[in-house]
N, C-alpha and C positions, 0 to 999 in steps of 0.2 A: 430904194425899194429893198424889203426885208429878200434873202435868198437863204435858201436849204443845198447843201452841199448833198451831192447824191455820187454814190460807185453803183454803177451796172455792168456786172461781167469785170472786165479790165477798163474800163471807161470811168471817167470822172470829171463830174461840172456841177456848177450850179446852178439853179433853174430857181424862177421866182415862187416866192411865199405871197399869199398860201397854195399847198399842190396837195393835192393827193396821191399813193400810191401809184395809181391808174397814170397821172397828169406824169411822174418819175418814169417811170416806162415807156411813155410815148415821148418822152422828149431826147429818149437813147434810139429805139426801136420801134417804132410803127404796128411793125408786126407781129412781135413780142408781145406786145400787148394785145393785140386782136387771139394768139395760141394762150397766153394768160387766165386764169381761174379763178386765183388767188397770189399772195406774195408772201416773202420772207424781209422780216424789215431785221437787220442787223439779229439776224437767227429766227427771229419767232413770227409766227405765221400768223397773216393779217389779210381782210379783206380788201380788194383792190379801189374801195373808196374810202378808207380810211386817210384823215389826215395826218401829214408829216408835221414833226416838230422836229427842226434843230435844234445842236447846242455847240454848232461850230463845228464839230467832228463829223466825217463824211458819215453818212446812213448807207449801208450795205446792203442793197434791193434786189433779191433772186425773183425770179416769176416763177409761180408753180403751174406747171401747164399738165394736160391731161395723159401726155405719154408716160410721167413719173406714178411711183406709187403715193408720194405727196396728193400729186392732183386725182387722183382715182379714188383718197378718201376723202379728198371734199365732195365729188363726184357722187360718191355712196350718200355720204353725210346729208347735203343738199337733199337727194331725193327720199331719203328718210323723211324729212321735212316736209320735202314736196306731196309724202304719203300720209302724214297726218294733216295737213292742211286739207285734203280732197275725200279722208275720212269724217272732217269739222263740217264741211260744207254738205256733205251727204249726209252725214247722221249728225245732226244739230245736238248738243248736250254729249256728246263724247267727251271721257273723259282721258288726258295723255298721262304714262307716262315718261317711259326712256324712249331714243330711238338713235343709235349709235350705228356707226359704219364698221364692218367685219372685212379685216384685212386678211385674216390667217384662216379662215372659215370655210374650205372647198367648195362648200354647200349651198353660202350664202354669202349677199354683199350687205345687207341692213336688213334692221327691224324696227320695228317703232310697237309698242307695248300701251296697247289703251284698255280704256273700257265704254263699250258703247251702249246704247240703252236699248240694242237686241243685241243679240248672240248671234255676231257675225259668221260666216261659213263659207264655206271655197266657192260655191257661187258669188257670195260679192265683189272677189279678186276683180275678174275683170269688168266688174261698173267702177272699181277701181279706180282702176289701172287707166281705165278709157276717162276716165276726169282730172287725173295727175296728166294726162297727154293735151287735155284741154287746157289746164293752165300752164302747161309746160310752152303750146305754143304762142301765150296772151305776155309772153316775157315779163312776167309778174315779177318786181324786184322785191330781193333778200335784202332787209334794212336792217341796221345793226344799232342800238342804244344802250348807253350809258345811264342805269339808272341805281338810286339809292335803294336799302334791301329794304325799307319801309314802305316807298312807293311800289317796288314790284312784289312783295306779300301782297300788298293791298290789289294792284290788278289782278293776282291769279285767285285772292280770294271774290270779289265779284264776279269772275268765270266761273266761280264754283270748283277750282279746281285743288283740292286737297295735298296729292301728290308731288305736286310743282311744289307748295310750297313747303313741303318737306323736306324736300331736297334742297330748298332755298338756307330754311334752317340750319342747315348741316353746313353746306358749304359755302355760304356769303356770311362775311362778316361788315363789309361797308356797304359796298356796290357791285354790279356784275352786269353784266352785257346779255340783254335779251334781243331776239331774232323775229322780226315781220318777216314775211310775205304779205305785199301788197294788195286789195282788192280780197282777202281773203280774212278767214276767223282765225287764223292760225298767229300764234305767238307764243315763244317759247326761251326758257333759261336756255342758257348755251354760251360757250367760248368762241364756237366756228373755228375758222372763218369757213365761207360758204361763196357759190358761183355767185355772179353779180346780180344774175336774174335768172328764172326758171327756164328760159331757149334754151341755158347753158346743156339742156338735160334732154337728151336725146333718143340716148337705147338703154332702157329699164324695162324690169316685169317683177312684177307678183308673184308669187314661186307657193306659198303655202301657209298657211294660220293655226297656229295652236296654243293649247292653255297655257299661261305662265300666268308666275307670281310677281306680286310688287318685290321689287330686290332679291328676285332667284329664294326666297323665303316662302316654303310651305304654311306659316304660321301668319302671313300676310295676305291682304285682299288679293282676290284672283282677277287674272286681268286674260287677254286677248294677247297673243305677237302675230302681228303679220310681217314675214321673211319679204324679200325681194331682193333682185339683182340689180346692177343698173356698171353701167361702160361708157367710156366716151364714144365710140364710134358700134353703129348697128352691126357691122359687121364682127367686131368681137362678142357682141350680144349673142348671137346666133351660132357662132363657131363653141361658145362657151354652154349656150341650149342643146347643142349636140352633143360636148362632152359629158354633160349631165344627164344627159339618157344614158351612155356608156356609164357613167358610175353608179348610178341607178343598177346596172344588169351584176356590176362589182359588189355592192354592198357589202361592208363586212361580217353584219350583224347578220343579214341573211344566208350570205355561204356559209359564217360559223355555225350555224343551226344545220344547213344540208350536209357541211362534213363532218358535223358532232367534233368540234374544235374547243370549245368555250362555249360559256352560258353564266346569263347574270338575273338572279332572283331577288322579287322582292323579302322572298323569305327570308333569305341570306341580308339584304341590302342594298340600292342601288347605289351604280358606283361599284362594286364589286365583285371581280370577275373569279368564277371559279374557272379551272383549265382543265377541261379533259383530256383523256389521253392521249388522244392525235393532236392536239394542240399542244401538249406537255412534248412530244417530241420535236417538231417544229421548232419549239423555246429553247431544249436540250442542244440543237444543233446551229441555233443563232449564239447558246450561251458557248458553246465550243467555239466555233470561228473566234470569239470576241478573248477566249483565256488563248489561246492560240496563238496568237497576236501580242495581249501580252505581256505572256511569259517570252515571247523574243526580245519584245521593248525593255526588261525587265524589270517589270512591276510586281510584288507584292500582293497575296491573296487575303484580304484580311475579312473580320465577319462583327456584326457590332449588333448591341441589341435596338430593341423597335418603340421602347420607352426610354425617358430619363430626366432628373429632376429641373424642375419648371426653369429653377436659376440658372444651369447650363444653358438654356434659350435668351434668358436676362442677358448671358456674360456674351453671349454670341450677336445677338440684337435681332434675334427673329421676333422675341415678345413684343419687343418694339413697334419693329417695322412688318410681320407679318403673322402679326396674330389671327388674324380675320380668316387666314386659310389654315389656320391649326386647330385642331380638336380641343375643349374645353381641359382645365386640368382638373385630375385625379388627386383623391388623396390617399396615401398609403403610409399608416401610424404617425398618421397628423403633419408628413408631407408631400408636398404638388409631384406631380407628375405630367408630364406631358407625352402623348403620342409623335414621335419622330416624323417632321415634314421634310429633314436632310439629312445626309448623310454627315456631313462636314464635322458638326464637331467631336464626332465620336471617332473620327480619322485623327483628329488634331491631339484628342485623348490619347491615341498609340506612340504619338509623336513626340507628345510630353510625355510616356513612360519611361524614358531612362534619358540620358545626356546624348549630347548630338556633339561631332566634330565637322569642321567644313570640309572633312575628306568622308564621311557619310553618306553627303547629302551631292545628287537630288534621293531623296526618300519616294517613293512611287506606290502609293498604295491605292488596290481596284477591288470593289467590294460590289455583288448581285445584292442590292440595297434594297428592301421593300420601306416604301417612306407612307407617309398618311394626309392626305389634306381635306380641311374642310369645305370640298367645293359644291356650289350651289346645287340643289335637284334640279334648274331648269337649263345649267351648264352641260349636265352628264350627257351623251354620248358613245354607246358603242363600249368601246377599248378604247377610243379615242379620246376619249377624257373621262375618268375614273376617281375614285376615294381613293382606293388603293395600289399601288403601284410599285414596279420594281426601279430601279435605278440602273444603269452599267456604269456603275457614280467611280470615280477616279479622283483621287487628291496629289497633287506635287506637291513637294516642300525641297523646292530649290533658292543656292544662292543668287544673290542678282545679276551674277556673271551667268549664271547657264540658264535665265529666263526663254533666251531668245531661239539656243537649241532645243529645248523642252517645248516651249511652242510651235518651233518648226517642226517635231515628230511629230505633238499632235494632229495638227496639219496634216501630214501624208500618213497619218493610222488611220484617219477619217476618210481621205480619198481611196484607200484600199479596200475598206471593209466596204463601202457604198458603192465600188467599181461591182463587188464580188458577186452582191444582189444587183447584178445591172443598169443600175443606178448610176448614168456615164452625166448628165447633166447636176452638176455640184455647185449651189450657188452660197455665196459667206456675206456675211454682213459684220460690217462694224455697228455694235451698237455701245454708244459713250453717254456719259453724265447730260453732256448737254451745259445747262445753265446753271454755273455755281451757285446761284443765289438758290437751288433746286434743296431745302431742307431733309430731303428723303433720302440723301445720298451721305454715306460716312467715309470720313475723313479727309484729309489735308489735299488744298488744291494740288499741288507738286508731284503730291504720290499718282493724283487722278490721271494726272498729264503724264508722267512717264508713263503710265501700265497703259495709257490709251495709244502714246507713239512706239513702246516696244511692242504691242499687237500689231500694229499696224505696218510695223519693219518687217515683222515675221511674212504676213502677207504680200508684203512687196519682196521678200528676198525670192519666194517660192512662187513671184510674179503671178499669183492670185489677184484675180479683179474683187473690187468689194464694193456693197454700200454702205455709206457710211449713215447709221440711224442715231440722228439725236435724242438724249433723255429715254432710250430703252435699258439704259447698263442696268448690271443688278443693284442693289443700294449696299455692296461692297466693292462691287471693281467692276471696269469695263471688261466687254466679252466678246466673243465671234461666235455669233451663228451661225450653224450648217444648216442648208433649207436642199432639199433634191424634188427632183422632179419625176412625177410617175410615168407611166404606160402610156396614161390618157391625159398628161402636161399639166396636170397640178402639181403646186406646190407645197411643200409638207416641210416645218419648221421641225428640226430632231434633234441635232447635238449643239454643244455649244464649248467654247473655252472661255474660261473665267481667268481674269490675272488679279489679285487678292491681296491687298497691302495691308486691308484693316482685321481678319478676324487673327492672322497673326499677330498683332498687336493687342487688339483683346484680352486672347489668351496668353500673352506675355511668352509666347513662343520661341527658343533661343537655341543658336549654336555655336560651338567654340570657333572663332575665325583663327588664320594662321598664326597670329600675332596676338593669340590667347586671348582676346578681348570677346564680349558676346555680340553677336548680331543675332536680328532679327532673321528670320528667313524669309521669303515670300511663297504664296500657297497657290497653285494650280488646279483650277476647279475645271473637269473634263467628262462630258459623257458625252458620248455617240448616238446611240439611239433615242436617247432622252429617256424613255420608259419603255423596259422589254413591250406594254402590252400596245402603248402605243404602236410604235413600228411592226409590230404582228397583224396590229390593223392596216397599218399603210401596206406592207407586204401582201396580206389576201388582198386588196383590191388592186396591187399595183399588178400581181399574177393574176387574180383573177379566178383563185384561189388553187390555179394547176401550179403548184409549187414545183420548181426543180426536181430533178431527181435527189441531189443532196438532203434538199426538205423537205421531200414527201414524205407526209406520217407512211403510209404505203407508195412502197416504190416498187413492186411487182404485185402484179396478182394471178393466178396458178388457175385456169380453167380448163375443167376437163371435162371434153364433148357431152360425154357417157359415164353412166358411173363405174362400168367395168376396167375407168381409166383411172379413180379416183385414187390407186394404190401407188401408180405411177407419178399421178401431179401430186401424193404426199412424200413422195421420195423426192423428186425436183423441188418444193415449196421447202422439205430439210437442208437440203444440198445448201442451196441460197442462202436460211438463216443462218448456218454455218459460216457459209462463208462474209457474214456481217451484213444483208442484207435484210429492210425489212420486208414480209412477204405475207400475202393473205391466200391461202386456198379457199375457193367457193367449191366445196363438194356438195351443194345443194343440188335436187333432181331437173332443175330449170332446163329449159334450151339453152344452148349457147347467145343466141342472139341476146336474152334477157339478162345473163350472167356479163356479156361483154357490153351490156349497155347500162350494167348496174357498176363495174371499173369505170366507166368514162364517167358517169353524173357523179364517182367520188375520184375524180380525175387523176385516177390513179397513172405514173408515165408511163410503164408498160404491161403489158397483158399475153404470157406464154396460153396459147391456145391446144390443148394437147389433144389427140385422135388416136384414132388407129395407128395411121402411118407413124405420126411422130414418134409410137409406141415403139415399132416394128425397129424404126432406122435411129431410135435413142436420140431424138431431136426435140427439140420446143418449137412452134410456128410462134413467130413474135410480132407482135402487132405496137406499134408506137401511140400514143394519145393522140399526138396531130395529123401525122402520115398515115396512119392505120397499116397495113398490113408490110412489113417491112424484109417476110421472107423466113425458112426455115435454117436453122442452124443448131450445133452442138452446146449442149449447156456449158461445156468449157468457151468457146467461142463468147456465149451470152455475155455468162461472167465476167470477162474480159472486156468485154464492150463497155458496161455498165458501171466497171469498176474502173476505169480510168473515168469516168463521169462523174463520177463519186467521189475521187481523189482529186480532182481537180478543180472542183465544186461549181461544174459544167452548169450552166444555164439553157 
């Protein structure tokens, strides 16, 4: 009898042909397979009734179960499906087309993007929602087939479905694996893998519908998305329903409007944030902490422009591999131009200005970088995903001896500045190539493996936990993600470190070693916040937009009872700005009540309430934003107070 060699965990045997995935698991683990979703056959992810083939060499069988972020996007994935199948059967002649699972998306776990033959609206959610629960409980199975791309053009085009096989076009070139659900109309292109059957799907909802285009392209048919969430267990469902009210009250795009922080027009273009003044100081005091820092680590101020010729993107391999998010090129006296989507190579240009010795280098250079990308209208988002954007972009250009120290500061530059915003839950992921046969990835296997185990030292030396994510690196070198966690326990993707063996090579980048010869250098790719506007967006919703006193655009505000007071709150409101603080007098005729309740809706930290007496005894009565009234005292006293809060960049 033919047998398949299998490893589960640290176990290894052979078990009879033919087996399936599902049959490999249970013949380790019982129960393993009952917490099972899906599987990992020797790395890549496969449904749990796929069959095995040997070739003598053991098959390497992880089970993807639902406490991982593996099984949470088959989890999403699955019920996306499960969403357009109970959309098919409800409104007969719908037409699909994406419907992908959101990992990184606070907001949302999946979508599914149709077109139905009404104009669907937030009352259909839940007739929905209530028929994805119906076939959720009829354990309708997820079938998986191997078919040629002739036959499957030809099934979606008898559905009538256009879309599908557009997408078929593009990316099958032989065969490709389409997805049943059983007892239903639903089938679909797809790689999966997906639960075995729909019981797998438990705690899901509907969340909200609105207009999108085919391929995020305003110049394409308009279609329907409907959002939804979905978890393995009810109880995260609900704890995650509740956190979404609370970010709901957070909103950024709403507090930016009641603080007059930021504002984005279609005038101007969406995607593009203009920064008001109170907004503008907030940035001013994130960009301070962030040169502060470092000019201690000592790094390099440098400043580059925001165009440059098309071939500089050729020689780098963004035309290549990431033109799709770059602005069309320009011509200027007959040549290209392109709008900057990185900083990198215009760092690498300073680097190649004059000769380098290996007593040089590491070369450190950090540049407030405004970069450009071309992302989709139906991607945009707030500040939270934009056209336009700043960078706190950092480059190193270190030998391969001080790779490992260069990564370990960045490492603790990143837990410092993220402690500082209160930011004490700091999560890192490894993310690596993955599978060499992966064409999108440049350069030699050897390089990819070192720069993937010198990251990975660095983490271990500074006893960092990580995950490790296959096939996210960049398509130059493997990277660490910084992901933190807010107020209300979401997770927000920000900084990253990049270790870079190809664009120095590239650009034929070189320094004298000690022994005169030339080597190559290696290139440190480093930002923190990822994009100033981003993290401004994570920051209002993680305060909630009572910023620190450090960040508050106003950090005092000067109320005075009566106007017969207004001479004295304009000599205290000087005193303050003198002494570096910002301050707002309200010498409007108001009551006090409406003046101290017009400071707290622009959550200003404190509020000197002046009267008579304060007048009489040369005091301020000071009222705190959360405490409220916290007692009278001497404006030297105040000052004092406030300014070690300041100095310390108190929270």
């Amino acid at each position: 009898m033919a047998e398949i060699n299998v490893k589960f965990g640290e176990a290894e045997r052979s078990i009879p042909a033919p087996a399936t995935v599902a049959d490999a698991i249970k013949a380790f683990d019982r129960d393993a397979l009952k917490k099972a979703l899906a599987a990992k056959v020797n790395g890549e992810e496969v449904d749990l009734n796929k069959e095995l083939t040997g070739n003598g060499q053991p098959l390497i069988v992880e089970a993807i179960n639902a406490d991982t972020r593996d099984g949470l996007e088959v989890i999403r994935h699955s019920t996306a499906h499960l969403l357009a199948a109970a959309v098919l059967d409800l409104f007969p002649g719908t037409k699909l087309g994406i419907g992908p699972a959101l990992m990184d998306d606070p907001r949302y776990g999946f979508f599914y993007d149709i077109i139905a033959p009404k104009n669907l609206t937030e009352e259909d959610l839940p007739v929905i929602e209530k028929k994805m629960k119906q076939m959720a409980k009829q354990n309708l199975p997820y079938r998986r087939e191997i078919i040629e791309k002739a036959k499957i053009l030809d099934i979606f085009e008898q559905r009538e479905e256009p879309l599908k096989r557009e997408l078929i076009d593009e990316k099958v070139s032989d065969s490709a694996s389409v997805y049943y659900i059983d007892n239903s109309q639903f089938i679909d292109f797809c790689l999966g893998p997906h639960v075995p059957h729909t019981g797998k799907l438990q705690a899901f909802k509907l969340l909200a519908i609105s207009g999108a285009y085919w391929k995020g392209d305003a110049s394409n048919q308009q279609m329907q998305r409907i959002y939804g969430i979905a978890f393995a267990k009810q109880e995260e469902l609900d704890a995650w329903l509740k956190q979404r009210e609370e970010a709901e009250r957070r909103d950024h795009r709403r507090l930016g409007r009641e603080l007059d922080l930021f504002s984005i027009s279609d005038e101007y273009g969406a995607g593009l944030i203009l920064w008001h003044p109170k907004g503008g100081i907030v940035r001013n005091e994130m960009e301070r902490l962030l040169k502060e820092e470092l000019e201690k680590r000592g790094y390099s101020f440098v400043f580059t422009p925001h165009i440059a010729k098309r071939e500089l993107w050729v020689t780098s391999g963004h035309e290549g591999n990431y033109a799709d998010s770059m602005y069309a090129p320009t011509s200027i006296e007959d040549e290209e131009y392109r709008l900057k989507p990185m900083n990198c190579p215009f760092h690498i240009g300073i680097y190649k200005a004059s000769p380098k010795s290996y007593r040089d280098l590491p070369q450190r250079y950090s540049e407030m970088g405004t970069v450009y990308r071309a992302e989709l209208s139906g991607t945009l988002h707030g500040l939270m995903r934009v056209r336009g954007f700043t960078v706190d972009d950092a480059h190193l250009f270190v030998r391969p001896d001080q790779i490992h120290v260069e990564i370990a500061d960045c490492l603790d530059f990143a837990i410092k500045v993220f402690e500082t915003y209160g930011f004490d839950k700091v999560k890192f992921e490894l993310s690596v190539r993955g599978s060499a046969e992966n064409k999108n990835f440049l350069g030699a296997d050897e390089d990819w493996k070192s720069a993937e185990d010198q990251l990975a030292s660095a983490l271990k030396q500074r006893d960092i936990s990580y995950e490790r994510i296959e096939g996210e690196a960049a398509f130059y070198g493997p990277k660490i993600d910084i992901k933190i966690e807010d107020a209300i326990g979401r997770v927000w993707q920000l900084g990253t470190i990049q270790l870079d063996f190809n664009l120095p090579e590239r650009f034929e980048l070189e320094y004298t070693a000690e022994d005169n010869s030339k080597k190559r250098p290696v290139m440190i790719h480093r930002a923190l916040f990822g994009s100033i506007e981003r993290f401004f967006g994570v920051l209002i919703e993680h305060y909630a937009g009572a910023f620190p006193l450090w960040l508050a655009p106003v950090q005092v505000a000067v109320l005075p009872i009566t106007d017969r007071i207004n001479e004295y709150a304009d000599k205290i409101a000087k005193e303050l700005r003198d002494a570096g603080f910002r301050v707002e007098a309200n010498l409007k005729s108001d009551k006090i009540g409406a003046k101290i309740r017009d400071a707290q809706l622009q959550k200003v930290p404190y509020m000197l309430v002046l009267g008579d007496k304060e007048l009489e005894e040369q005091k301020v009565a000071v009222r705190e934003r959360k405490q409220g009234d916290i007692g009278a005292m001497s404006l030297a006293e105040f000052k004092e107070m406030i300014s070690a809060q300041k100095l310390q960049r108190s929270l």
